[in-house]
C-alpha positions in Angstrom: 0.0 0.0 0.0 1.5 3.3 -1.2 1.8 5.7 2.1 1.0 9.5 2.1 3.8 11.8 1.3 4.4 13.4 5.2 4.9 17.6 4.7 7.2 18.7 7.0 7.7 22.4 7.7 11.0 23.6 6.5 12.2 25.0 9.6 11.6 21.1 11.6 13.4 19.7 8.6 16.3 22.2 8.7 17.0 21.7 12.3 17.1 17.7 11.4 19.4 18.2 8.6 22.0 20.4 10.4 21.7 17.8 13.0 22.4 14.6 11.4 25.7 17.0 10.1 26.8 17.8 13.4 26.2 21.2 12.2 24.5 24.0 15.4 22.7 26.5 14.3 26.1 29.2 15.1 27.5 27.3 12.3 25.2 27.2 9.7 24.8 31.1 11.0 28.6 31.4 9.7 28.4 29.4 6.6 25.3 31.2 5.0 26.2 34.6 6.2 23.4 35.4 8.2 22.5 36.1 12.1 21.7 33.2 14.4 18.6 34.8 15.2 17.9 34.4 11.7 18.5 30.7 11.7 16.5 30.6 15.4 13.5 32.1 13.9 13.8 29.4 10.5 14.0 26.5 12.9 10.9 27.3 15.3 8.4 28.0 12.6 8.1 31.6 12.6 9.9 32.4 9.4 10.1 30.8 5.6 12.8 30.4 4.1 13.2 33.0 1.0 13.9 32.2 -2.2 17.8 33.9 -1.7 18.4 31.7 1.6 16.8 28.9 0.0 20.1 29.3 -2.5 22.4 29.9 0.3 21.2 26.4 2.6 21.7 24.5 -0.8 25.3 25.7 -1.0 26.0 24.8 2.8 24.4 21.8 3.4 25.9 20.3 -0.4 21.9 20.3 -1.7 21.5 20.2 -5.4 20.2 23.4 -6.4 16.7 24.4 -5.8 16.1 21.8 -3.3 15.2 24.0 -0.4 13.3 26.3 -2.6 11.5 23.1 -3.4 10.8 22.3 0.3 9.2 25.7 0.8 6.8 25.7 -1.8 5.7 22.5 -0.4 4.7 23.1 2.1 3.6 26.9 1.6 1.0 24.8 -1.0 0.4 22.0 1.3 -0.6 24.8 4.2 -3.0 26.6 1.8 -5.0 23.3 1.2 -4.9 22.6 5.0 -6.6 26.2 5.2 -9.3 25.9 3.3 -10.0 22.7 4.2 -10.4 23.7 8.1 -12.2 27.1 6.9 -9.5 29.7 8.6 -10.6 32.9 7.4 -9.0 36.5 7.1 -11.1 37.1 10.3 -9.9 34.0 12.3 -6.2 34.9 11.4 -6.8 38.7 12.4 -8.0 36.8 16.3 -5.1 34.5 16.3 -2.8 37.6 16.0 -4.5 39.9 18.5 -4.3 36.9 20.9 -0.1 36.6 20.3 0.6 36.9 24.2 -1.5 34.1 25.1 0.0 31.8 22.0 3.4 32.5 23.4 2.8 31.5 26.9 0.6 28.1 25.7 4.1 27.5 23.8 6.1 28.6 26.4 4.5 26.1 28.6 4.3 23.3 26.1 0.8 23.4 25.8 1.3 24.4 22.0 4.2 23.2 20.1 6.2 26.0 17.5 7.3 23.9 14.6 4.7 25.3 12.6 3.3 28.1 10.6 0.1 30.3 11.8 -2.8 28.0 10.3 -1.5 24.9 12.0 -1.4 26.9 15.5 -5.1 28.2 14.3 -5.9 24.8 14.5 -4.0 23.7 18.2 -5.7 26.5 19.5 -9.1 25.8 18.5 -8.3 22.2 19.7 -7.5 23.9 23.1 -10.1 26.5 24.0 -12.7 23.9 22.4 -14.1 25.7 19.4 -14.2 24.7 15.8 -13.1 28.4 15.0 -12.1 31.2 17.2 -14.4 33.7 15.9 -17.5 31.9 17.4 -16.1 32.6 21.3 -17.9 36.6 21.8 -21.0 34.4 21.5 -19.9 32.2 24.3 -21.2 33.9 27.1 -22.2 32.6 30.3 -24.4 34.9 32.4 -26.1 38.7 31.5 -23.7 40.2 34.4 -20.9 38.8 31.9 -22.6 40.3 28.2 -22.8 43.4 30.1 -19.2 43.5 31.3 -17.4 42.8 28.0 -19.8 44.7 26.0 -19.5 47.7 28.1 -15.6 47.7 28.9 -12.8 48.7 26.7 -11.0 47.3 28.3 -11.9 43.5 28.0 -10.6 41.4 25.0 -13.6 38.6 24.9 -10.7 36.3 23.2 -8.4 36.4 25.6 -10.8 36.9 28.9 -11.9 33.4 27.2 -8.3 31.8 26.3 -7.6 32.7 30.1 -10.4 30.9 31.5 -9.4 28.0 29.7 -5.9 28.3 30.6 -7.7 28.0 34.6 -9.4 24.9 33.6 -5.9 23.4 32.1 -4.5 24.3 35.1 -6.1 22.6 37.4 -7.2 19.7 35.5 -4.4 17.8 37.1 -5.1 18.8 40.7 -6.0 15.4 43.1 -9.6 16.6 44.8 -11.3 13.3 46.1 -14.5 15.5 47.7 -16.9 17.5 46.5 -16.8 21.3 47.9 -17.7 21.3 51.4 -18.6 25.3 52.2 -18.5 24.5 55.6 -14.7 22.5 56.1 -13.4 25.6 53.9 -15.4 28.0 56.6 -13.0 25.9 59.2 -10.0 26.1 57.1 -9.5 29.5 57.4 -7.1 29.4 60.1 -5.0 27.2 58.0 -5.5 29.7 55.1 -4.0 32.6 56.9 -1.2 31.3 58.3 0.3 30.8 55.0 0.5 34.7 55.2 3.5 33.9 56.7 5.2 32.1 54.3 8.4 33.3 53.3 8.8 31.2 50.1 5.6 32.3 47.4 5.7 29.0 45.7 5.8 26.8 48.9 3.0 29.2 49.6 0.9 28.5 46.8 2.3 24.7 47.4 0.0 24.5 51.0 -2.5 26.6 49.4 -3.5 24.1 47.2 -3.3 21.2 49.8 -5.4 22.9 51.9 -8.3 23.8 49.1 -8.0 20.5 47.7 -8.9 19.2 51.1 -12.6 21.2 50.7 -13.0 19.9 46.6 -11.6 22.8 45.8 -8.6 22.7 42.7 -6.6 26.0 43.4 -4.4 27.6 41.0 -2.6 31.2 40.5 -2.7 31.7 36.4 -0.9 34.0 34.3 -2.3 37.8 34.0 -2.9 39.1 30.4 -3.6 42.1 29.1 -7.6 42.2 28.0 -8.3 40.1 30.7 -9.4 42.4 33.8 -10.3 39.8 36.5 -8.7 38.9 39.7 -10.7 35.6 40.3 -12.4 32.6 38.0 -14.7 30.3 40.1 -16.0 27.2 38.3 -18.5 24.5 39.3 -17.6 21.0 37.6 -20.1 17.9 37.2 -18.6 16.0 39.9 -19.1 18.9 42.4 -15.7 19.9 43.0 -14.7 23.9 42.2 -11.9 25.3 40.5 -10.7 28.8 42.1 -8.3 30.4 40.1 -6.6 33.8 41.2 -5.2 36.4 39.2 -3.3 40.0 40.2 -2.2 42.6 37.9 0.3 43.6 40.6 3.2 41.9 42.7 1.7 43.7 46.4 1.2 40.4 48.8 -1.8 42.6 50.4 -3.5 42.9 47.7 -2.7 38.7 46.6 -4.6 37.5 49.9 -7.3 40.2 49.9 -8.0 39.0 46.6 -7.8 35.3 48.3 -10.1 36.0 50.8 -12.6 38.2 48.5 -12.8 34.8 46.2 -13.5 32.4 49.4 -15.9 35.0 50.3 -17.8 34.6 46.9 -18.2 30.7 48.1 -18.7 30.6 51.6 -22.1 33.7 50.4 -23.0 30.8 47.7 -22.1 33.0 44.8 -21.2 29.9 42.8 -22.6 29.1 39.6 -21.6 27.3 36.4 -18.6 30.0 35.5 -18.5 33.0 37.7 -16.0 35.5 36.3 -14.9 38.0 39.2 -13.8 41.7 37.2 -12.2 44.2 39.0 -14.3 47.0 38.0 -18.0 45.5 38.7 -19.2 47.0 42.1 -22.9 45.1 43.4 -24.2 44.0 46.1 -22.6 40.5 46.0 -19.1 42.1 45.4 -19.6 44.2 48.6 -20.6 41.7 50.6 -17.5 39.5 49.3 -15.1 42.9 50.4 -16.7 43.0 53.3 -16.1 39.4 54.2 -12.3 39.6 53.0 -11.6 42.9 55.0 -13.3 40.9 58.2 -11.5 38.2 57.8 -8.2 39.6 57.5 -8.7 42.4 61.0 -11.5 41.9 63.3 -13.9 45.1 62.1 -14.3 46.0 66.2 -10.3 46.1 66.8 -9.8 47.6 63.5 -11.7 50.8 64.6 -10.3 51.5 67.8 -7.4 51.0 66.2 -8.5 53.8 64.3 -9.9 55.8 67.0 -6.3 55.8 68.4 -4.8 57.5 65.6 -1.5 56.1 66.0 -1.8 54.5 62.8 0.9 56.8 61.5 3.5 54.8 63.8 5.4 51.6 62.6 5.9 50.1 65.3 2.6 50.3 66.6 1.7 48.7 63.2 3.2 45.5 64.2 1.8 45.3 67.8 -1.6 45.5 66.4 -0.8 43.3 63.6 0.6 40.7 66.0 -2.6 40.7 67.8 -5.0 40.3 64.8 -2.7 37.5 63.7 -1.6 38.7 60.4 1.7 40.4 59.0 1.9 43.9 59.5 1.8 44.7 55.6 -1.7 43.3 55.7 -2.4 46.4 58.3 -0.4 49.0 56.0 -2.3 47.4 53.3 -6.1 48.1 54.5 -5.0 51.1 55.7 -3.9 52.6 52.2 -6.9 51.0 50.5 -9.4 53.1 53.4 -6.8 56.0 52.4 -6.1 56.5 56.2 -2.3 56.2 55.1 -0.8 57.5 51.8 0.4 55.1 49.3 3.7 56.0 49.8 4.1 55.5 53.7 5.1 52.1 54.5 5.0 50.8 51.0 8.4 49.4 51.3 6.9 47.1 53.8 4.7 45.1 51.5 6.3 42.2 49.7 6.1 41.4 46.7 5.6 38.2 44.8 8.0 37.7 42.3 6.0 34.9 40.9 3.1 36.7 39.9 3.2 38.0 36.1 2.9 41.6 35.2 
């Protein structure tokens, strides 16, 4: 039986060629006169090769002429019948490219491989975020308080506030939760929660984090911020009753990481929880205030915080820590309320407040 002819892209079969020469990349650099970061971009699918390299690679690698020219126009013919076959249009390419930071990190992370050219990547990404073509996703919508937010914001990218609640569910699909969420042994795991405030490692923090949620059915996970994608929290009900809780910050400030925390827990200890419930920064309702409300409670007892107050020495460090020692928490969690209630200016203290090198700008 005769098999089918396998295309290869011409970058994958240039970094096998120069291999099985003993040939690296700096070298071939050398022999065809051009910069490495050339030949990088050739090998990982991002560039073709032109007709006047084409020339060049058939001198270096002892090709009879025209051979690499050959292997271009291919595949270049082989990738225009694979996209109109799969039906990628103008339109879906335009998405793909406005979407560029969250293909970078899916490749960064191995999640999409690079060894190709931009309708093959169409494709892995549909495969991923589970749509026969990207331009369907603004009609994916999942509750009116959503519609309203993207239609209404500049400042939300539907595509990629979608690619990144994806990227949440990939996340966490791994995560080992035996139960089903139990409000009431996350209501008792608070404790546990807040001592990892004083942590001094951020992934060892994250580490317990996890074990701890996992323990109540819920998968826990910090994901990648991107620009377009405004949220600090994803909550998600599965089939089998656990939840996946998924944290976001557009900053590095540890206050503002675990008053986040506590603002998501908040969300489903009040039973906010439906199917997807996607947590914007900007959206101010009743259900939000009550979830502030429980995170700035949780964090400083309300009673303590205003006689704290009342004192006024708010303004003094060291009487920072005594009170913080007593509420339990870090002192940069007190510095921290008290810029976000503006009793202290932004700048005082703000050296205080670590930050988490982990979390992406």
């Amino acid at each position: 039986m005769t098999g089918v002819k396998k295309i290869i892209n011409p970058g994958k079969r240039l970094l096998s060629e120069i291999a099985k020469r003993g040939m690296t990349q700096s070298e071939l650099a050398i022999r065809t006169g051009v910069s490495s970061k050339h030949i990088s971009t050739i090998v990982n699918g991002n560039k073709e090769i032109s007709v006047s390299f084409a020339r060049k690679l058939d001198i270096a690698l002892g090709d009879k002429s025209g051979t690499w020219a050959a292997y271009q126009t291919e595949y270049d013919a082989y990738m225009a019948e694979i996209e109109e076959k799969n039906g990628i249009t103008e339109e879906e390419t335009a998405i793909f490219k406005r979407m560029k930071d969250i293909v970078d990190y899916l490749i960064g992370m191995n999640i999409m491989h690079n060894n190709c050219n931009i309708p093959e990547k169409i494709i892995q990404l549909r495969k991923i975020l589970c749509v026969t073509s990207l331009t369907v996703i603004p009609k994916i919508t999942y509750n009116a308080a959503y519609r309203a937010q993207i239609k209404t914001s500049t400042n939300i990218d539907p595509y990629i506030l979608f690619a990144w609640q994806r990227l949440c569910e990939i996340q966490t699909e791994e995560a080992k939760i035996d139960n089903s969420f139990d409000s009431k042994k996350l209501d008792d795991s608070i404790p546990k929660i807040k001592k990892q405030m004083f942590e001094q490692d951020p992934n060892m923090m994250v580490e317990n984090l996890k074990t701890i949620f996992a323990e109540c059915g819920v998968a826990f996970d910090v994901v990648h911020h991107f620009r377009g994608a405004p949220v600090q929290g994803f909550i998600k009900k599965s089939d089998n009753g656990r939840v996946i809780l998924c944290l976001t910050i557009r900053g590095k400030a540890a206050d503002r990481f675990w008053f986040s925390l506590f603002h998501e827990v908040g969300h489903l200890l009040n039973g906010d929880l439906s199917t997807r419930f996607v947590d914007f920064d900007t959206v101010r309702s009743e259900m939000e205030d009550n979830a502030d409300s429980f995170a700035r409670d949780t964090l400083i007892n309300p009673e303590h915080y205003k006689k704290m107050l009342e004192t006024g020495n708010y303004h003094d460090l060291a009487y920072i820590k005594r009170f913080a020692e007593y509420e339990g928490v870090p002192h940069w969690v007190v510095i921290g309320r008290l810029h976000r209630d503006e009793w202290l200016d932004w700048s005082y203290f703000a050296h205080e407040i670590p930050k988490f090198e982990w979390v992406d700008d």
